[in-house]
C-alpha positions in Angstrom: 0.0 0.0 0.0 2.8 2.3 0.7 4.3 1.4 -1.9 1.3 2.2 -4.7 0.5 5.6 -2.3 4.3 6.8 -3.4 3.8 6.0 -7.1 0.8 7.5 -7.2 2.3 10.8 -5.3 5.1 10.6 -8.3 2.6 10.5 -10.9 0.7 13.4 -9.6 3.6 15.6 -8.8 5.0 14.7 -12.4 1.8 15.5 -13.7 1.5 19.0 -11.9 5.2 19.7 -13.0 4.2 19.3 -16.8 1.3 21.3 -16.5 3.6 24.2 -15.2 5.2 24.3 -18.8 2.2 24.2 -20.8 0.6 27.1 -19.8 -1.5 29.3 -22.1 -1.0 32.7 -21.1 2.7 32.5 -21.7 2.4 30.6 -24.9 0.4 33.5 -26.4 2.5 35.8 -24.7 5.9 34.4 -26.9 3.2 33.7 -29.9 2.1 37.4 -30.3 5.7 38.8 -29.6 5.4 41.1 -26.5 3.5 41.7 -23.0 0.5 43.5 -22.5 0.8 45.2 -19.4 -2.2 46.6 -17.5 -1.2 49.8 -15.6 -2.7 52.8 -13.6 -4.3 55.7 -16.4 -1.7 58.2 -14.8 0.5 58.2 -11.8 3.3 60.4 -11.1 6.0 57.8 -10.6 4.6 55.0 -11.3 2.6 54.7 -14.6 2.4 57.8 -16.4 2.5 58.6 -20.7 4.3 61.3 -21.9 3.4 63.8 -24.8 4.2 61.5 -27.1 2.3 58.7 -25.4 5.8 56.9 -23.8 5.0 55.6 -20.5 7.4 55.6 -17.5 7.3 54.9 -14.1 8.4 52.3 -11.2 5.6 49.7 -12.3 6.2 50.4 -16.0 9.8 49.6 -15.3 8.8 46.3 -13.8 6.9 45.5 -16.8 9.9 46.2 -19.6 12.0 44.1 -17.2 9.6 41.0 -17.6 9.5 41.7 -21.2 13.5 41.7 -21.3 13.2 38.6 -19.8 11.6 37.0 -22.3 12.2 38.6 -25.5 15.7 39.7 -24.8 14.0 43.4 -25.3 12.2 45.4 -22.9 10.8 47.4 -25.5 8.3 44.6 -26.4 5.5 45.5 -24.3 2.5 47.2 -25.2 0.3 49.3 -21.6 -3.4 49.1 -21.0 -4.0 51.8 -18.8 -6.4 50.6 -16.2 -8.8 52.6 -13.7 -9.2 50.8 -9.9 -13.0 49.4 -10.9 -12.1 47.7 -14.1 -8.1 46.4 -13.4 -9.0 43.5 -12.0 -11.6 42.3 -14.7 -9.4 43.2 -17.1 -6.9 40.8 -16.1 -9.2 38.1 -15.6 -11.0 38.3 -19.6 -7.3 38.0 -20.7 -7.3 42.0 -22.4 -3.8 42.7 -20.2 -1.3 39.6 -19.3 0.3 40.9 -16.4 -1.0 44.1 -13.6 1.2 46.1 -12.7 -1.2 48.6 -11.1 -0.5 50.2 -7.7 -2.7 46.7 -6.7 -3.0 45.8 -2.7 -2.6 42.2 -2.2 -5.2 40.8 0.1 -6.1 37.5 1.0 -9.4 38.1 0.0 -8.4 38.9 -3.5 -6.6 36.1 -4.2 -9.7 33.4 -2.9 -12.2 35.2 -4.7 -10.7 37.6 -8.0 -8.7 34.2 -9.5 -5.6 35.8 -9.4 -2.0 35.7 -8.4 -0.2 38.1 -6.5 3.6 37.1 -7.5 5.8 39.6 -6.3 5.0 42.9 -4.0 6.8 45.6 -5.6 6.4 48.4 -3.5 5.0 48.4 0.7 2.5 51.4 0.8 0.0 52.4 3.4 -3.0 54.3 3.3 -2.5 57.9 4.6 -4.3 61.7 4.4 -3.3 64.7 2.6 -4.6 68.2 3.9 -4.4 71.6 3.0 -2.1 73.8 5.6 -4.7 76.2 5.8 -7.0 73.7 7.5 -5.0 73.9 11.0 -4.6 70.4 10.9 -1.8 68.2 12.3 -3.4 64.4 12.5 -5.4 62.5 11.0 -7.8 62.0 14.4 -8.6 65.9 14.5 -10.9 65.3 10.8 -14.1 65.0 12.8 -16.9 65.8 11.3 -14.5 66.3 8.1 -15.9 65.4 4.3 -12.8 63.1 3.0 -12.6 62.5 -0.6 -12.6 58.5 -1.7 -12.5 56.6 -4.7 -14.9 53.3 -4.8 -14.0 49.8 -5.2 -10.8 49.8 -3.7 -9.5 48.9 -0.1 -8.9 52.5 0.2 -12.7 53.0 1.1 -13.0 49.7 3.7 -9.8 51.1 5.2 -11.3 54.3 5.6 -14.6 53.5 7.4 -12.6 51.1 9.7 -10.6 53.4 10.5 -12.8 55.7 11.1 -14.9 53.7 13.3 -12.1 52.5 15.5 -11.5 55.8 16.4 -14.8 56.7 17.4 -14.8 59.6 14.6 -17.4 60.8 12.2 -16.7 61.7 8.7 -18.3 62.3 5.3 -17.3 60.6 2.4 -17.1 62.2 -0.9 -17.0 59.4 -3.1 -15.8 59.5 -7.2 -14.9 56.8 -9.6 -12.4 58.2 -11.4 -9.2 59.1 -10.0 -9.0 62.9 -12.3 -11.7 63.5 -10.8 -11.4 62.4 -7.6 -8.3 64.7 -7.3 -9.8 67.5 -8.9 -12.3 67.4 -6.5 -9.6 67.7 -3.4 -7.4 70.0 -4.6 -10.6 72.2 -5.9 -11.5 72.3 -2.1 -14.8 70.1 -2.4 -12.9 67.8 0.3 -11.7 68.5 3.5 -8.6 65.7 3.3 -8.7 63.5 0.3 -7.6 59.7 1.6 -5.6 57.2 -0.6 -2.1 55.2 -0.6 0.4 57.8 0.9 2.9 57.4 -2.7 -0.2 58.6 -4.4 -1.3 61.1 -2.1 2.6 62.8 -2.7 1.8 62.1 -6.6 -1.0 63.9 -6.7 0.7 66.8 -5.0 3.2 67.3 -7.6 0.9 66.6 -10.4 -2.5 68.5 -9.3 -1.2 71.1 -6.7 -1.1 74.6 -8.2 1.5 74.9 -4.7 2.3 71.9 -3.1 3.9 73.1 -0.5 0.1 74.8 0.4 -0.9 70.7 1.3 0.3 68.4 3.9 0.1 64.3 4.2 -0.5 63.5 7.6 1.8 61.8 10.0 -0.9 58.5 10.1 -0.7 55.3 8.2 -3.9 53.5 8.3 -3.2 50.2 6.8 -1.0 47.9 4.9 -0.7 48.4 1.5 1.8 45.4 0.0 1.4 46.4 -3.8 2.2 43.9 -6.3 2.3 42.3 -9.4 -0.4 40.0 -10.5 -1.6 37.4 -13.3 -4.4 35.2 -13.9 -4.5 32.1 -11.9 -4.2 29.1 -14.5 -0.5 29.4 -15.6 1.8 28.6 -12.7 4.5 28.9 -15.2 3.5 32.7 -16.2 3.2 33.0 -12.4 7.1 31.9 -11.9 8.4 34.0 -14.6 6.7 37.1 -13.1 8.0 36.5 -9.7 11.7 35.0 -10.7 11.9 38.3 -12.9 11.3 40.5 -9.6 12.9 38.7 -7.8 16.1 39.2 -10.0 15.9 42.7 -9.6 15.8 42.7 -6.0 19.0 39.8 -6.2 20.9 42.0 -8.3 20.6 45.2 -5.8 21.5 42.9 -3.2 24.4 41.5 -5.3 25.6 45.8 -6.3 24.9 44.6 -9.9 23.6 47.9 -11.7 22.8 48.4 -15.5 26.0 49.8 -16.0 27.8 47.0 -14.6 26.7 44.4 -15.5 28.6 43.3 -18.1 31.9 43.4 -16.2 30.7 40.4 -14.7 30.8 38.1 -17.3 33.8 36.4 -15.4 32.8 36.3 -11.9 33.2 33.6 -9.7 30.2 34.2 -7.6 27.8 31.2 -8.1 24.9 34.0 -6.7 25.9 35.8 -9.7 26.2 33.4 -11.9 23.4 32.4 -11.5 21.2 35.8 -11.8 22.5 36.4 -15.5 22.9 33.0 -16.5 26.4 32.1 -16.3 26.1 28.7 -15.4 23.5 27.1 -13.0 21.1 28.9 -14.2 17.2 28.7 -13.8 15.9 29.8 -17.4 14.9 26.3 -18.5 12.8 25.6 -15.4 11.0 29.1 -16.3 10.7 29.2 -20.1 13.1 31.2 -20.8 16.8 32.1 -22.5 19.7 31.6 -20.3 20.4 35.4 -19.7 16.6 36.1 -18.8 18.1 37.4 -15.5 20.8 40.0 -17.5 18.6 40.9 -20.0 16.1 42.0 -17.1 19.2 44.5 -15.3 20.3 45.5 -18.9 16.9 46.8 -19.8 16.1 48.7 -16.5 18.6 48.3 -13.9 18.1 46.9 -10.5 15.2 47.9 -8.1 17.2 50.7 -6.0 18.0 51.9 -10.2 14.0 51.9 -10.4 13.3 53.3 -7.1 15.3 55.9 -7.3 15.1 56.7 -11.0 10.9 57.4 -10.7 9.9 58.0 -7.2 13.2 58.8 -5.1 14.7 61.3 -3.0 15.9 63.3 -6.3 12.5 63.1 -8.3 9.7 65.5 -7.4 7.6 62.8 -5.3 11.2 62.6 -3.3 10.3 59.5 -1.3 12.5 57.5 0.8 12.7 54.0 0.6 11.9 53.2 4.3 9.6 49.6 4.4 11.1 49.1 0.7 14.7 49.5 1.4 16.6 46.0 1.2 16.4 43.3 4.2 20.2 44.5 4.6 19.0 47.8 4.8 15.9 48.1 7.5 13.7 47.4 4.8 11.3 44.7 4.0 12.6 43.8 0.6 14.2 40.4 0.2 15.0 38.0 -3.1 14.0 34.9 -3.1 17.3 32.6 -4.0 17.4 30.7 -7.3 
């Protein structure tokens, strides 16, 4: 009996194992010749198109990264820009492969949505901004106060929690779109207008006629672990999403940058080796070229590259990397090992 329970365990597994290179999602993926990436309509820092329609940004870095890794070109990736009510859907009918949408993971989410959170690329917590004007220096002195909100979101559950909790009345002005939403704030409509704190010091910089008139507020009501998602169904899209990420983080941890990377071509670190390929690599496993793992740095650098490059201390949303900082570092960032 033992004996037939352990064969049948080594069919199964075997079974599972080929199913996780067969999977649809990347097939079409390499078939059609790029990555449709579903991002947020226009983030400062995160997803945001240019006059001429180029989008940049931390999570549109992490896109051309996967695309790098798979095409050898990080250019090959086409971006669906996604409001918060229809992101989710969207990945689910198969219009964008990959979200990479300012998206909290939740528990909930991941039972009920079909999804797969593979890879948090950035800790955020939900937060206030104010105007100066208003006299006010927390968060639990908005009594009484109208707070501007978008639906559908965790940002609006957060905020009537949180709310309740501490015994506080408020007035929520709620708006689906996010323009709108912010026009609405920073048109005084709102007393305090609530969100994810990196947004709330995006939509300073990009709304604020003065943003040094408006103040975010020292509270953080929630977790907010961000991340990259795909459709449940293909566990081998799933790995190549999160080994990508993952290389990013390995090769900050590692002090392998864009520039430097190719002056590794003769290490003798087997950690290194093994991020771009060397030897011992991983890209068979995944689906992918050898180099998936250089080709990822060469397009876009490593994470602190990214980090710094769109939301930083030397961009205009100047943010430090606190909670997203390295393991090393204080931070809660930490690669997975190949």
């Amino acid at each position: 009996m033992i004996r037939q329970f352990l064969a049948s365990a080594a069919l199964a597994t075997f079974a599972f194992c080929g199913s996780a290179h067969a999977g649809a999602t990347f097939d079409a993926i390499k078939a059609k010749g790029y990555v449709q990436c579903g991002v947020n309509t226009g983030l400062s820092g995160f997803s945001l198109p240019d006059s001429q329609g180029r989008w940049t940004g931390l999570d549109v870095d992490i896109c051309k990264a996967i695309a790098a890794a798979v095409f050898g070109d990080g250019s090959k990736v086409r971006f669906t820009p996604l409001s918060a009510q229809v992101r989710f859907t969207a990945l689910q009918s198969g219009e964008v492969d990959v979200l990479a949408r300012n998206s909290t993971w939740t528990i909930s989410r991941n039972a009920s949505l079909g999804l797969d959170f593979t890879g948090v690329d950035f800790y955020d917590g939900q937060g206030f901004v104010v105007r100066k004007s208003l006299g006010v220096d927390s968060a639990t002195k908005l009594e009484g106060a109208t707070v501007c909100v978008q639906p559908g979101t965790t940002t609006e559950r957060n905020l009537t929690d949180w709310f309740r909790a501490q015994k506080l009345t408020f007035r929520p002005v709620v708006i689906e779109n996010l323009d709108e939403v912010e026009s609405a704030f920073f048109s005084d409509r709102c007393d305090a207008y609530s969100t994810d704190t990196s947004a709330l010091a995006a939509a300073k910089v990009a709304r604020a006629q003065n943003p040094d008139d408006y103040v975010i507020l020292p509270e953080v009501i929630s977790k907010e672990p961000l991340s990259i998602a795909v459709r449940q169904g293909d566990p081998q899209w799933a790995n190549v999403t999160r080994a990508v990420y993952n290389a990013l983080l390995q090769a900050e941890e590692s002090n392998v940058t864009q520039a430097n990377v190719d002056s590794f071509a003769q290490t003798t670190d087997p950690t290194i080796q093994r991020l771009l390929g060397i030897s011992d690599g991983i890209g068979s496993e995944l689906g992918l070229p050898d180099k998936w793992g250089y080709n990822a740095v060469k397009a876009v650098g490593n994470y602190s590259e990214i980090f710094e490059r769109n939301v930083g201390a030397k961009t205009p949303l100047g943010l430090k990397r606190g909670l997203n900082a390295l393991w090393t570092n204080g931070g809660l960032m930490y690669p997975i090992p190949q």
